[in-house]
N, C-alpha and C positions, 0 to 999 in steps of 0.2 A: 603516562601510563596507558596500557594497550586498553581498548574495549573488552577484550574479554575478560583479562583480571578488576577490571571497572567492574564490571557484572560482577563477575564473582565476591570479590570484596564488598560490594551493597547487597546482595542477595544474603550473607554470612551477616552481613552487621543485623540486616531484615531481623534476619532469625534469631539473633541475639537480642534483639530489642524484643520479638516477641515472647521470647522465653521469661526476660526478664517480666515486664509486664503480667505474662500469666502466672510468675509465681508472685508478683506480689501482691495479685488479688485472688488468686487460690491460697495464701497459706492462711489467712484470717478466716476466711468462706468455709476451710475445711475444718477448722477448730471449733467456727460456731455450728455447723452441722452438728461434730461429734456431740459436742455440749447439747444440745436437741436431743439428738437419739440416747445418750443418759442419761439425760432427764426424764426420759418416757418410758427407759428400760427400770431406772428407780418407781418412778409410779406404780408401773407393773408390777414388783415384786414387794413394795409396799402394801399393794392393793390383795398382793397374795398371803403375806404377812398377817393378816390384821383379818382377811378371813378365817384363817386355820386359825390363828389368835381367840378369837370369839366362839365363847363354850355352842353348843347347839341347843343344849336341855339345859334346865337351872342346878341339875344334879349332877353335869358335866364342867369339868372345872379346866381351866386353860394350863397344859403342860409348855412350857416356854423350851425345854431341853429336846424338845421333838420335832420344834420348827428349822434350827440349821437345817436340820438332815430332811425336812419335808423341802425344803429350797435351800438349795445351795447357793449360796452369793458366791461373788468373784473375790477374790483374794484381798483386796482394795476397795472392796464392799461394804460399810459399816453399816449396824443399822442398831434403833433404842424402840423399842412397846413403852408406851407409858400412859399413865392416866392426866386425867386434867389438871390434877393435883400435883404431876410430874413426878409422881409415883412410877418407877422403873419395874416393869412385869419381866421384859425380857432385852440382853444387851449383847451386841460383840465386842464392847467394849468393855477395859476395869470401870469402875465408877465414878475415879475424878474425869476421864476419859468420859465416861457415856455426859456428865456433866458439863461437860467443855461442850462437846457435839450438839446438846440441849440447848445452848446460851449461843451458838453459831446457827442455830435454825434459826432463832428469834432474830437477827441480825442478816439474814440473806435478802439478797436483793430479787424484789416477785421478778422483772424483767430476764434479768441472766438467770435468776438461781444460784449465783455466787458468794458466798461468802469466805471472808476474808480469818484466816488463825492464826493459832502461835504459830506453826510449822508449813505455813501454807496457806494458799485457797484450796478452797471447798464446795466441791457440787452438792447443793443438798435441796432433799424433795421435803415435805413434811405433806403427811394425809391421815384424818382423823373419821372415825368411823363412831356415828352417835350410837346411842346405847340402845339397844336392843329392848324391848316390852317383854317381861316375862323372863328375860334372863338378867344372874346376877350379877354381870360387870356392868360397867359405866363406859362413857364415852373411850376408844383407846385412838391412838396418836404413833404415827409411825412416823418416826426421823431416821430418812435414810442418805446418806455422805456414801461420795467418791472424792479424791483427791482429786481437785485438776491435773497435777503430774504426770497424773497417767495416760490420762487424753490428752496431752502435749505429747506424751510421749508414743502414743497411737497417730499423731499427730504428724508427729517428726517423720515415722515411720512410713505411713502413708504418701507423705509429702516427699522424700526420698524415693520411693519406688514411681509415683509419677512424674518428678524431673527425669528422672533415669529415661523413662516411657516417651516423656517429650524428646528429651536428648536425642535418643535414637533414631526417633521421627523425624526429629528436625536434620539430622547428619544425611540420615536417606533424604531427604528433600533435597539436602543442597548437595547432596553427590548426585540428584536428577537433574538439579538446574543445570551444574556444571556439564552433563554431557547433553542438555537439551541446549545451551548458552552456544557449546561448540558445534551445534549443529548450524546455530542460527549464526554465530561469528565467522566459524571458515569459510562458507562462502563470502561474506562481506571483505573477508581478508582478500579471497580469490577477483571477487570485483575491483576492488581496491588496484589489485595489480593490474589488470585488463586495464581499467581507468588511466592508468600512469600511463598503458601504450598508447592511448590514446593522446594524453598529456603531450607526450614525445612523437604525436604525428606519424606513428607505427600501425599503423589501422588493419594493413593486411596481418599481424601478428595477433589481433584481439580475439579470443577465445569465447565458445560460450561455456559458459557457468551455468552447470544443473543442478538446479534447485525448485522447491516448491513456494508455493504463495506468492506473496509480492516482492519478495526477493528475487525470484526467480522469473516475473515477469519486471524487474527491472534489470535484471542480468541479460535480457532477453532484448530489452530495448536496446541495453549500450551494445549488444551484438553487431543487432540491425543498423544500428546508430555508424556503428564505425563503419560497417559495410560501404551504407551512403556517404559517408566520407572520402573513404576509398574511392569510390568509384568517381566521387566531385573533385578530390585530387585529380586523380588520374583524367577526368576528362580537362581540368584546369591545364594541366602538364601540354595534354595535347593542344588545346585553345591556344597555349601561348605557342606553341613549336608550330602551329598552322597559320596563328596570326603572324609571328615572324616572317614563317616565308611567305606568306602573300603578301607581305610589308616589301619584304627583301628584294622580288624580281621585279616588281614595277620602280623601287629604289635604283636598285645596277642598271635598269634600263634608261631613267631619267640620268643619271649621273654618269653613263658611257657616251651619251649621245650630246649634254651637256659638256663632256670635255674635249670628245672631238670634236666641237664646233668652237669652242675656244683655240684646242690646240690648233682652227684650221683643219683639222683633218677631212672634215663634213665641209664642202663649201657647195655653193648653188644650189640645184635641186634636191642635191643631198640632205645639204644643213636645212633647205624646207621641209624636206621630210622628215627629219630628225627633230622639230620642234614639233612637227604633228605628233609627232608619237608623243615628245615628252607632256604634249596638251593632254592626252590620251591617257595617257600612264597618270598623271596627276589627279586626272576626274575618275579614274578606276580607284585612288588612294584615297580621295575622297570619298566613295562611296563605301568602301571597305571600313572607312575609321568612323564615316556617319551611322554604319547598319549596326559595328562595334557600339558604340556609343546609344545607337535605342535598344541592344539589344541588354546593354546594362540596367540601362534606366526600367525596362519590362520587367527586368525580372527583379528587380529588390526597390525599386521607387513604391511608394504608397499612393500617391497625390497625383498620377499624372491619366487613374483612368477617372471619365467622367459616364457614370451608367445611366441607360439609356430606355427606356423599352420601343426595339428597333423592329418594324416587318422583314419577314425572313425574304420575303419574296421581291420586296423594293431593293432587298440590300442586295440580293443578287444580280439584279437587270440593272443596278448602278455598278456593278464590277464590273461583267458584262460589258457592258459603255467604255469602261476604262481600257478593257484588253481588244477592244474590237481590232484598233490598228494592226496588233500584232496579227490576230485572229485573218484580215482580210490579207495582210503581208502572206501569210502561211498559205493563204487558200484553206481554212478549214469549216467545217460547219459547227455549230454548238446546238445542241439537243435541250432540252428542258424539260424534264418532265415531273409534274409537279404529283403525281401517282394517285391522280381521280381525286384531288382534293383541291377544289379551287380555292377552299375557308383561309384567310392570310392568318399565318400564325406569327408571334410574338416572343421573343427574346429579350434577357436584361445583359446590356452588355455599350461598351464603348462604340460607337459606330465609326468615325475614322480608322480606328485601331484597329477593327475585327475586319473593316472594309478593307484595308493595306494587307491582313492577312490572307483573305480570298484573292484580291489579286494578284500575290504571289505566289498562291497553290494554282487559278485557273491558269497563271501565264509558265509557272511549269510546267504542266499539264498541254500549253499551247506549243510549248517549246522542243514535247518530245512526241505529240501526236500525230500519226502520219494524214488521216484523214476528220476525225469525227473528234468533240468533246461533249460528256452526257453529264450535264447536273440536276439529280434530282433530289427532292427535298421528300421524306417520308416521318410523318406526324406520328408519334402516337399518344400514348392519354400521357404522360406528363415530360415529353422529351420532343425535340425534333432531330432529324439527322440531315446534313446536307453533304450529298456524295459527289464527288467529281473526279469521272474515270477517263480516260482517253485510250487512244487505243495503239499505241507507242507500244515499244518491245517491253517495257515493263521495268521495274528495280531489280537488281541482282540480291539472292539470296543473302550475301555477306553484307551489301548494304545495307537493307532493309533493318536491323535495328537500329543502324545508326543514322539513318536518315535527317531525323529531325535537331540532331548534332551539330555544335558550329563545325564550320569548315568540312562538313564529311566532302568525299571526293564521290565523284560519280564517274559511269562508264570511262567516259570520254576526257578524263581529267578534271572536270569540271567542278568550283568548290565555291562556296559561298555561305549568304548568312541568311536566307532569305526564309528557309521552311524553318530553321531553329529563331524567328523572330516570329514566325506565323504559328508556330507553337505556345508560345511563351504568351500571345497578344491572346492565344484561345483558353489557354490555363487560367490565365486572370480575368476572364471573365465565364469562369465557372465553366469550362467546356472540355472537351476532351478530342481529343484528334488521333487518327492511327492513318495505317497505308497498308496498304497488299494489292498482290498480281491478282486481277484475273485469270479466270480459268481460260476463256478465248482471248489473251494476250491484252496487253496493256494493263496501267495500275488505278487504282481506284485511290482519292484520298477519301476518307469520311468526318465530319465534324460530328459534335453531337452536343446539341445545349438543353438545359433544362427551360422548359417552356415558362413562358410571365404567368404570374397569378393575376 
C-alpha cells in the first residue's frame, strides 16, 4: 500500500477511535450532569413552593389552587405539599398517584436522587420547611419528581447534536490532513523518483525537488549528492581513458621494439638501442602503475597515514635538499622567505607523505621556472600557508581547474600523477592546496594547514 493512503487510512481510523472514545465517556457524563442540574432546578421550585405555601399572618390561610399559576412547572413536573402527617395540602397528582410519588420519596437514593416505580425511574427532590412561631401550619414537605425519561430523552438529544458537531469536525480534520499528507507525500513521491536516477547511475538526469523543512533539505542533499557523483563518474571515465593511453604507448613501444629484435629486424646497434628504450618504457610503466597505486591507497586507505606534529620550516629545507639536484641541473636560484617571522611553527600531519608532496610541487615549479623559485611561509593566528611560485610562463586558463586532476595534460603534452597525489597527501592531512598565475608571470602553488595546538 502507497504511503499516502497509509496516512490516510491511520489518520481516519485516529479519528474513529477518537470519536468513539469521546462518546463513550460523554454519553454517561452528560446524563449525570443533566440529573445534577434537575435536581437543583427541583430544589428551586420546591424551595419556591413551600414559600408561597406558608400563610404570612395566622388569619392568612394557604390557597393551594393559586400556586400552579404562581410557578409553572414543566410538563413532566410533578409535585405533593404535605404535612408530617402526610397530610396532602396540595398535588399534581390524583391521590393514589400523589401516594405512590410519597412512598418513592421514602425509597430514593440521597446519592443519585433516583428512585426506582411501577412505570419507571424517578428524579425526586424532597424539602421540608419547619413550622413557622405564630403561624398556624406545621412543618410542610415538598416532594417534587421528574421522570428520568425525559432527561434521557434531553440526553439523546444533546448527545446527537454533539456527535453531529464532532462528525463534522473530525471530517474537516481529515480533509486537512489529506491535503497537508499530500503536501508532505508528493515530494517524497518526487525524491523517490530522483533516487531511482540515481539507483540507475543516471545522475546528470536527477532533479531538484522544492520543498520546505527537512524534506527539502534532503531533496537538496541528494541534488548535490548526485552532482558529485557525476562529476566522480565522469572524472572516473576520464582516469581510465588517460590511464589506458599512458598504459598503451609505452605498451606498442616495448612490444614494436621487442618484436623487431626477435623478428631480426633490429640487429646491432639498433637492437641495443631498442632494449634501451624498452629499459626506459618499462621504468616509465612502473612509475605510472606505482603513482596509480599510492594514489589509490591516499585517497580511500584509513591506516596508512601516521600524524605527526612536524616544523614547517625543517620540512621545507629537507625538500629543498631533495630537489637541489634538479635545482643545480637547471641553474636556478630558491628564495625563502619566511615573512619577518623567524618563531618555527607546528603542523599535525604525516611527514614522509606531506614531504613527497612538496617535492612534487617545488620540482614542478623547478621544472617550469626560468630563473628564480620563492617559498614563503606566512603565519597567522590559527593557520599557516606555505607559497611556492616560480617565475615560468605560468598555467593556462583551461587548465587551471583541472590541474590537480589525474592525468590532466599540460602545455607541452605533458601528463602525470604527481600534483593529483600531492593533493590528495594534503587533504588528508587536514590541509588545503590551490594554484594561480601571477600577476608578473609565473604560477604560485599555496598550501594552507591548520596550525598544532
Amino acid at each position: 500500500m502507497k504511503l499516502v493512503y497509509r496516512l490516510h487510512l491511520s489518520f481516519g481510523l485516529l479519528l474513529l477511535f477518537i470519536l468513539a472514545i469521546t462518546a463513550t465517556l460523554i454519553y454517561p457524563l452528560l446524563l449525570d450532569t443533566l440529573v445534577d442540574n434537575q435536581r437543583k432546578d427541583l430544589r428551586e421550585q420546591a424551595n419556591q413552593l413551600t414559600t408561597l405555601a406558608v400563610p404570612t399572618t395566622p388569619a392568612h390561610q394557604m390557597e393551594p389552587a393559586l400556586l400552579t399559576k404562581a410557578i409553572p412547572l414543566a410538563p413532566a413536573t410533578q409535585a405533593v405539599l404535605m404535612s408530617p402527617e402526610e397530610k396532602v395540602y396540595f398535588s399534581t397528582l390524583t391521590g393514589e398517584k400523589a401516594t405512590e410519588l410519597v412512598e418513592l420519596a421514602k425509597q430514593v437514593d440521597p446519592a443519585t436522587g433516583i428512585s426506582q416505580g411501577k412505570d419507571g425511574k424517578y428524579i425526586i427532590e424532597t424539602l421540608t420547611i419547619p413550622p413557622q412561631q405564630g403561624l398556624p401550619m406545621t412543618a410542610i414537605t415538598a416532594v417534587m419528581a421528574t421522570p428520568l425519561s425525559a432527561v434521557k430523552s434531553i440526553q439523546l438529544a444533546l448527545f446527537q447534536r454533539l456527535m453531529i458537531i464532532l462528525s463534522v469536525g473530525g471530517l474537516m480534520a481529515f480533509l486537512l490532513s489529506v491535503v497537508i499528507t499530500r503536501r508532505i507525500v508528493n515530494p517524497l513521491t518526487a525524491l523517490r523518483k530522483e533516487l531511482k536516477k540515481v539507483e540507475n547511475r543516471r545522475f546528470n538526469e536527477v532533479l531538484l525537488i522544492r520543498s520546505g523543512g527537512e524534506i527539502g533539505e534532503v531533496a537538496s542533499s541528494v541534488y548535490h549528492l548526485a552532482g558529485e557523483l557525476d562529476k566522480y563518474q565522469s572524472t572516473q571515465k576520464k582516469f581510465f581513458q588517460n590511464a589506458s593511453h599512458e598504459l598503451k604507448t609505452p605498451l606498442m613501444s616495448i612490444q614494436g621494439y621487442a618484436e623487431g629484435i626477435k623478428d631480426g629486424i633490429f640487429t646491432g646497434d639498433k637492437a641495443a638501442k631498442g632494449l634501451d628504450i624498452i629499459v626506459n618504457e618499462c621504468e616509465r610503466l612502473k612509475k605510472i602503475v606505482t603513482e596509480m597505486i599510492l594514489l589509490a591507497k591516499l585517497e580511500s586507505e584509513e591506516g596508512i597515514f601516521h600524524m605527526d606534529n612536524i616544523p614547517v620550516q625543517q620540512l621545507i629545507n629537507e625538500a629543498m635538499e631533495r630537489i637541489n639536484p634538479l635545482v643545480v641541473k637547471r641553474e636556478l636560484i630558491i628564495k625563502v622567505d619566511r615573512n619577518g617571522n623567524p618563531e618555527e611553527r607546528y603542523i599535525t600531519a604525516d611527514r614522509e607523505k606531506l614531504l613527497q608532496a612538496l617535492i612534487n610541487i617545488i620540482g614542478n615549479a623547478a621544472r617550469h621556472a626560468k630563473k628564480t623559485i620563492c617559498i614563503r611561509t606566512v603565519a597567522g593566528e590559527h593557520t599557516v600557508d606555505i607559497e611556492i611560485a616560480d617565475d615560468g610562463e605560468g598555467i593556462s586558463e583551461q587548465l587551471l581547474p583541472l590541474l590537480f586532476q589525474r592525468f590532466a595534460k599540460g602545455k607541452k603534452g605533458e601528463t602525470g600523477l604527481g600534483l593529483a597525489i600531492s593533493r590528495a597527501i594534503v587533504e588528508r592531512c587536514r590541509g588545503e592546496i590551490a594554484a594561480a598565475n601571477l600577476p608578473g608571470g609565473g604560477a604560485a602553488f599555496t598550501l594552507r594547514f591548520p596550525l598544532s595546538r
